[in-house]
Every structure is written in C-alpha cells, then in structure tokens.
N, C-alpha and C positions, 0 to 999 in steps of 0.2 A: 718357695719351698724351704722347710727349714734343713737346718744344718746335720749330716747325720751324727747320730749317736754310736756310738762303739760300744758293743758289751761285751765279756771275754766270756766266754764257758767255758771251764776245765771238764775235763772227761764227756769231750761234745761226741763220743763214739758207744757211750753208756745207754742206759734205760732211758735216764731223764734226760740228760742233752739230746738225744734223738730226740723227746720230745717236746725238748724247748727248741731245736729246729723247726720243728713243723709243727709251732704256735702263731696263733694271728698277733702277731707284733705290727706296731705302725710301720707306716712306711720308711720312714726317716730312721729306726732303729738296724743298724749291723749288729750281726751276729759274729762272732769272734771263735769258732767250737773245733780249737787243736785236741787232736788225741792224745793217748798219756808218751804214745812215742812220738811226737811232736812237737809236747810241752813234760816238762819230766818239772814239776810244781815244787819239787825240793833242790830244783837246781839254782841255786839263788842265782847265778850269772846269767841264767835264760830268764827267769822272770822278770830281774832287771831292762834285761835287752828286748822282751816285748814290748815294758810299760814303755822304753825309749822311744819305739817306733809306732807307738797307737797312741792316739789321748782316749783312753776306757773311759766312758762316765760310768761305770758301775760292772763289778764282777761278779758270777755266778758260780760258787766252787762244788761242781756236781760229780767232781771227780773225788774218787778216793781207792783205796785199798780194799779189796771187800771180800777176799776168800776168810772166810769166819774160823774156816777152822786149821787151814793153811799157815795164819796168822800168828798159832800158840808156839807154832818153832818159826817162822821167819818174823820175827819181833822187830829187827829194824828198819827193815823192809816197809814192814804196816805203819810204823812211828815216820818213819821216812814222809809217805806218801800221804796219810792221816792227821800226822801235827805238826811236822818239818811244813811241809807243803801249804796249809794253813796260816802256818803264826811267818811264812814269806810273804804270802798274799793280802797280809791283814797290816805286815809294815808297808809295804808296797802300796795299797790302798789308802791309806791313812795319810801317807808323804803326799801323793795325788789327791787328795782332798774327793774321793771316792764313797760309793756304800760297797758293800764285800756281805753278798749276802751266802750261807756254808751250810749244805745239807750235811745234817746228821742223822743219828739213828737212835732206837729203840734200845739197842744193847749199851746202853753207857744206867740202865735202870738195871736192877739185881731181880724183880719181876714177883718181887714176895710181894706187893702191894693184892688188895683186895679189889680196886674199884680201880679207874682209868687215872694215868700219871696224871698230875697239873705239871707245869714247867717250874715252879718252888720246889716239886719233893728232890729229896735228898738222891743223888745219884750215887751208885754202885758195880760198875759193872765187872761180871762173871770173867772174864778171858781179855786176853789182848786189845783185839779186836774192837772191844768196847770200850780198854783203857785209850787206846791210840785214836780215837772218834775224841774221847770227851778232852785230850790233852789240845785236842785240834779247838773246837769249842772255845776250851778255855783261853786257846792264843787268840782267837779271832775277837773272842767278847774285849781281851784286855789291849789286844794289839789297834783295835780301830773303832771307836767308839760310834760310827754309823755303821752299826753291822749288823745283823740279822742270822741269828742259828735256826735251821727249821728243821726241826726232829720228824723222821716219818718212823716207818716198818711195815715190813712185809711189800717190797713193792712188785710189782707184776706190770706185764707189759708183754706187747705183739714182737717186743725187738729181744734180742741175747737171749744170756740162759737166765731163767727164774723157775720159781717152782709150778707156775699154770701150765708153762709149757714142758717140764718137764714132765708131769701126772699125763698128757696130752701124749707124748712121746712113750711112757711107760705102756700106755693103756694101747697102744697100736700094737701091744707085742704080748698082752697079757690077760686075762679073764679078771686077777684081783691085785689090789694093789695093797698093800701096811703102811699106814699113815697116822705118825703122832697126832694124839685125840687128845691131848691132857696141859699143852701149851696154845694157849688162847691170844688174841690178836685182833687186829685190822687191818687186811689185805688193803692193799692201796695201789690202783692206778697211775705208772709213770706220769700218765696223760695230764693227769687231777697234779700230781705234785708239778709238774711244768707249770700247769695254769697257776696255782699259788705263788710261786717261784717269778711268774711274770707279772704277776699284781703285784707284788711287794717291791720287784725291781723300780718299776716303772713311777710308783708311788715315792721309792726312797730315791729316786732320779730327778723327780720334780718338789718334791716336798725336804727341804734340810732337818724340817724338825718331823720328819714320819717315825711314826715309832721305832724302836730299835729293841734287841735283846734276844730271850728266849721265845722259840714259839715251837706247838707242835700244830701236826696235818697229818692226819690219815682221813680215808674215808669212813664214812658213816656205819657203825654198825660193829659185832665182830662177833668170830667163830677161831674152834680148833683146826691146825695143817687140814686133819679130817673132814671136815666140814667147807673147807674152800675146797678141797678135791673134791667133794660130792657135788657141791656146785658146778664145777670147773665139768664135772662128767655128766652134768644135768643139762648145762647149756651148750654140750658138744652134740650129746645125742638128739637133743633136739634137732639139732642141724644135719644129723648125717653123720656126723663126724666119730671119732675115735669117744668109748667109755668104757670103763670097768667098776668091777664092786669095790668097797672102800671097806678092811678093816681095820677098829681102830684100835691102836697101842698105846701104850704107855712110853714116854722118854728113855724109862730105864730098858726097852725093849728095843732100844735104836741107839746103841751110847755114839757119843759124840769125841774128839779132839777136846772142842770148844763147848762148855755148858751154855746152854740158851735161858734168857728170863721165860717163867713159868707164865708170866703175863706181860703181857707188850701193848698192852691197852693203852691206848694216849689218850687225851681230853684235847679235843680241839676249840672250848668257846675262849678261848685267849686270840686266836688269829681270825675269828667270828666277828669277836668284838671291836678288833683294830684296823683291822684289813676286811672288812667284808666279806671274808675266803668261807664260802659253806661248801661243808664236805658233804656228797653226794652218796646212794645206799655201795656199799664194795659189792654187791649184787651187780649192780648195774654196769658198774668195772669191769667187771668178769664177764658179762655177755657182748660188752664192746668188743674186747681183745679176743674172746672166743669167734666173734664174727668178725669181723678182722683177718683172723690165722684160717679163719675157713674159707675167705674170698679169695685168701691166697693162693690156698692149696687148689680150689678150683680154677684159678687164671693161671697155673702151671700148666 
C-alpha cells in the first residue's frame, strides 16, 4: 500500500473545502482541512508549527477573506487573511520543496473588458477586496515557483451563504425579488472548482515539472445576478420548491460599499489546455445544488 500523502486545506469549513472533502481522492491521499479558527494562515508561528508536525506533499489555500464589501473599512483584516496568509504559505511551501496551489478571484479584473479575461490581461481591481486577492497572487506566484493561482467567480454551492441560496431563502418569503441585470459572469459550482482544484493537486504532486502560474475556471457559459436567479427559480419550481419573479436593475439601483467588475467573464481554454479541466454548462451547476437543497429539505 503506498505511503500516505498529506494535503493541507485552508479554509476546509468554506464552499470549496467542503467540497474538496467530499471529492474522490485516492486512497492513500489525507486531507488536512483546519478551519480559520483552527488555523488563523497569517499567524506565521502556527503555520510554522503545522509544517513541523505534518510532512504536506502539497497545499490547497481555499481559505480567505471574503466579505467584499466589509473589506473597504476592515483593510487589514482582508490584507491579513488574503496576502499575509498567502506570501506565509508560499515561504513555507517553497522551504518544503512543495506545490501551493491559491484560489483567487474575479475581482483583482476592473471588468471594463468586452469579451472573457485571458490570464495576460492586465489586472485592476475596483475595492480592497480585490486589491488584497491580487497582493496574495502576487506573494504566492513569487514566493514559490511550483504554485498554481486559479482565478474563479461567482461561486455557489449547497454549503454557507451564497447567492443561489440566498434568491432561494428570499423567495420563501416574497412574490418578487430586484436583481442586478447589468453585471454579467459565470456562476460556478464549489463542486467543479474542488474537482479542478484536485486535478491540478494531484498532477503537481506527481509531476515536478506540471505546469505552473496563472490559470482561470469557471463554468461554462454566462449570465447577469438576473438571469442565474431566474435559473435558480426555474429549477426550484420545477421541484416543488421555493420561486419568485425576478426584476431586473441596474448596479446604480443597488449601490454597494465595494464597486463590483461590470464583467467577471473569465476564459478557461488555458486550464483546457494544460490540465484537461473542462468546465461543464453553470446550468447544470445550478440544478445539481438546487437538487441537493431540495433532498435536504425533504429528509428534514
């Protein structure tokens, strides 16, 4: 039997560590998945004293900071948890002769682009938030040269708060619901970002020269807030479940703390082409997690 493997997951109480727990990993693969009160990623003394007691062959940093708009007055907070947290893990990784693979996000782009990001275009981003995602980025790319950034947005999932379940929760209590129509995207499944997340682990585990760098993943496809809420209430009522009408606004009709890109469109044939990673329709995402939250409700 071979020897096990150790991987760490940070923020293994989130979207995506929930569901890189409950991915088909080999047998011989542990899973490592402290929560942020368990593992606090900017505490260098603690992350030291983890790597002392585990030999990681490779970390997953799925944890971060992520109230968006929270973020524009608690700045060190976000920087703390977002690039503190990060450029530890990426010295750390690097001293261990490690891969350090770092979810990122959509908001380190300004969202003026016309057509979906490549991983070249020039990044910008609007609020904190974004700044503290891309500072993180930039520690891991330079802190440990087998690493891996994987840009998503918009993610969604059967676990925490996100926006499927919140439309879901709105609509149990209302006829209509006002939903920005005018910033567009690609909803993305935790489920799909774990599966990537564990193809590239597993690759850069066994392979020293697997690609490395920038890459994005979302799922296939894309729509406005609007338009995954009329989803989201298309594949509820199908089932029985919770739906409402959807009208739709404009940003300046919902101001924000934190300004969001007007496009959050990524290009995935970069992780297509090196990883084999094909993103699936966000359609199909959405009727998983909507059946999902409905098996739930009925096994209550």
């Amino acid at each position: 039997m071979a020897e096990p493997l150790h991987i760490l997951v940070t923020g293994g109480a989130g979207q995506v560590g929930l569901e890189l727990a409950a991915a088909a990993w080999p047998d011989h693969v542990r899973l490592h998945l402290p929560t942020r009160e368990q593992l606090d990623v900017a505490d260098a003394s603690a992350v030291a004293a983890l790597f002392a007691a585990t030999p990681f062959a490779a970390v997953i940093n799925s944890g971060a900071y992520t109230a968006v708009d929270t973020a524009e007055t608690e700045i060190a907070a976000a920087f703390a948890a977002n690039a503190m947290g990060p450029a530890l893990l990426a010295e750390a990784t690097r001293r261990a002769g490690i891969p350090l693979i770092q979810v990122s996000t959509d908001y380190v782009f300004d969202g003026s682009a016309d057509r979906p990001y490549v991983e070249t275009d020039a990044v910008s981003p609007l609020g904190v938030y974004g700044a503290s995602k891309l500072a993180g980025e930039l520690a891991v790319r330079s802190g440990n040269p087998r690493s891996v950034v994987l840009r998503t947005a918009w993610v969604i999932s059967r676990h925490r708060a996100n926006f499927l379940k919140t439309m879901l929760r709105l609509a149990a209590d209302r006829p209509e619901v006002r939903v920005v129509d005018d910033q567009h995207g690609c909803p993305t499944g935790a489920a799909d970002i774990a599966e990537a997340l564990r193809t590239i682990t597993l690759r850069m585990m066994a392979d020293p020269d697997a690609p490395a760098g920038l890459y994005h993943f979302v799922n296939a496809g894309d729509t406005t807030w609007a338009g995954l809420a009329r989803e989201v209430f298309a594949r509820s009522a199908f089932r029985g479940g919770p739906s409402a009408r959807v009208e739709g606004i404009t940003t300046a009709d919902y101001p924000t703390p934190a300004q969001r890109p007007a496009n959050s469109r990524l290009s995935t044939h970069r992780i297509a082409a090196d990883y084999g990673v094909a993103a699936r329709p966000w359609q199909t995402a959405v009727s998983d997690i909507v059946d999902a939250l409905s098996k739930q409700e009925i096994s209550k």
